[in-house]
C-alpha positions in Angstrom: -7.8 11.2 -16.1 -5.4 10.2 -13.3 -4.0 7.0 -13.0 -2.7 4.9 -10.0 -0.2 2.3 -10.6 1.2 -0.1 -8.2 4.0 -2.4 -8.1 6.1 -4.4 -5.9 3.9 -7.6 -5.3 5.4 -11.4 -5.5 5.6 -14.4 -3.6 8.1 -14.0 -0.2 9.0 -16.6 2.8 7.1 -15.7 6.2 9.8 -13.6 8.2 10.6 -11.8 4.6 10.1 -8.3 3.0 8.7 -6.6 0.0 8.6 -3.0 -1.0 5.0 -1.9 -3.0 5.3 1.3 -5.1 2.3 3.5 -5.9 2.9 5.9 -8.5 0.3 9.0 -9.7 0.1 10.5 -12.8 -1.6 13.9 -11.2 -0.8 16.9 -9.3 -3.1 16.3 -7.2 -1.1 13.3 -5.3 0.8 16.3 -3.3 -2.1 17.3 -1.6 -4.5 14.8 -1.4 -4.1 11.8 1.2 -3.1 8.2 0.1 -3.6 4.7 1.4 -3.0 1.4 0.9 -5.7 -1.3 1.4 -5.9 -5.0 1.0 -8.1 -7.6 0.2 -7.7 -11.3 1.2 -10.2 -14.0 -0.7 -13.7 -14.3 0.9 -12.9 -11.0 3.0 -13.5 -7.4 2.3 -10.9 -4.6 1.5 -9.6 -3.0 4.8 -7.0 0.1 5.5 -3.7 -1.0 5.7 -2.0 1.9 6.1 -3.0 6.0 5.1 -0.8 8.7 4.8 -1.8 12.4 4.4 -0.3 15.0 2.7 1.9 16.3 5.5 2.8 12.9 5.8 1.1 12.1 9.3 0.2 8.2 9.2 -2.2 5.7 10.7 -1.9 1.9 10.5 -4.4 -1.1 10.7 -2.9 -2.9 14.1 -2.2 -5.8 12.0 0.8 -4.2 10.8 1.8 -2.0 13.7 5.7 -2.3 13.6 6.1 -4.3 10.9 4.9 -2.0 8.3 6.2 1.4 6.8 4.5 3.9 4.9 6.3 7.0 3.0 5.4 9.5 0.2 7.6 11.4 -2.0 5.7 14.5 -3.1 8.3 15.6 -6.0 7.4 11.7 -7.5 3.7 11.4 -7.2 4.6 8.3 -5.2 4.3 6.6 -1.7 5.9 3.7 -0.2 4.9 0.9 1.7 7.9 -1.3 3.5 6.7 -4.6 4.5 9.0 -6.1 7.0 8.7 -9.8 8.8 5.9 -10.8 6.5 3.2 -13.5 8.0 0.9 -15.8 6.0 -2.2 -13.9 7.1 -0.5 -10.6 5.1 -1.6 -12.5 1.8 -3.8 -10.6 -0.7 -4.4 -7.8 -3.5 -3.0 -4.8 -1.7 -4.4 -1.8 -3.6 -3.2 2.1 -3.5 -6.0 4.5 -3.2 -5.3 8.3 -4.2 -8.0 10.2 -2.3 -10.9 11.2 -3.0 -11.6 7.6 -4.9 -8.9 6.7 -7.3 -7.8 2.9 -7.4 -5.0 1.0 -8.5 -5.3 -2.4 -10.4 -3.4 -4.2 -7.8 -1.1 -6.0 -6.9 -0.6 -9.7 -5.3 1.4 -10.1 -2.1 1.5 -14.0 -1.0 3.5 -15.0 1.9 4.3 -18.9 1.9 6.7 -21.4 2.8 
């Protein structure tokens, strides 16, 4: 069965960073596309940021410049580099292996 596990999350200043971690416990990380998604309270789960397997990435314009995704095929994991963090970046950012594998989650909150 594969497994998705993120880490990373906490509480951070707006203007600060935080690195989340996605780890897969399957081959099939190396060739299947990744993304991570977020969910705020009272709205629905939206892209963040995808990666595929040749490493060619798309990001939500929220995030444009601010954020960084990566993958390292030899660990089963990817990478995503938040930079000058804002209040509206709080919620449970998830990592999605495709075609539909899910991470528990992890909570980002950005606050003064």
């Amino acid at each position: 069965q594969v497994q998705v596990v993120e880490s990373g999350g906490g509480l951070v200043q707006p203007g600060g960073s935080l690195r989340l971690v996605c780890a897969a416990s399957d081959s099939i990380f190396s060739i299947n596309a990744m993304g991570w998604y977020r969910q705020a309270p009272g709205k629905q789960r939206a892209l963040v940021a995808h990666i595929t397997s040749r490493h060619a990435t798309v990001y939500a314009d929220s995030v444009k410049g601010r954020f960084t995704i990566s993958r390292d095929n030899a660990k089963n994991t990817i990478y995503l580099q938040m930079n000058n963090l804002k209040p509206e970046d709080t919620a449970v950012y998830y990592c999605n292996l495709e075609p539909d594998f899910w991470g528990q989650g992890t909570q980002v909150t950005v606050s003064s």
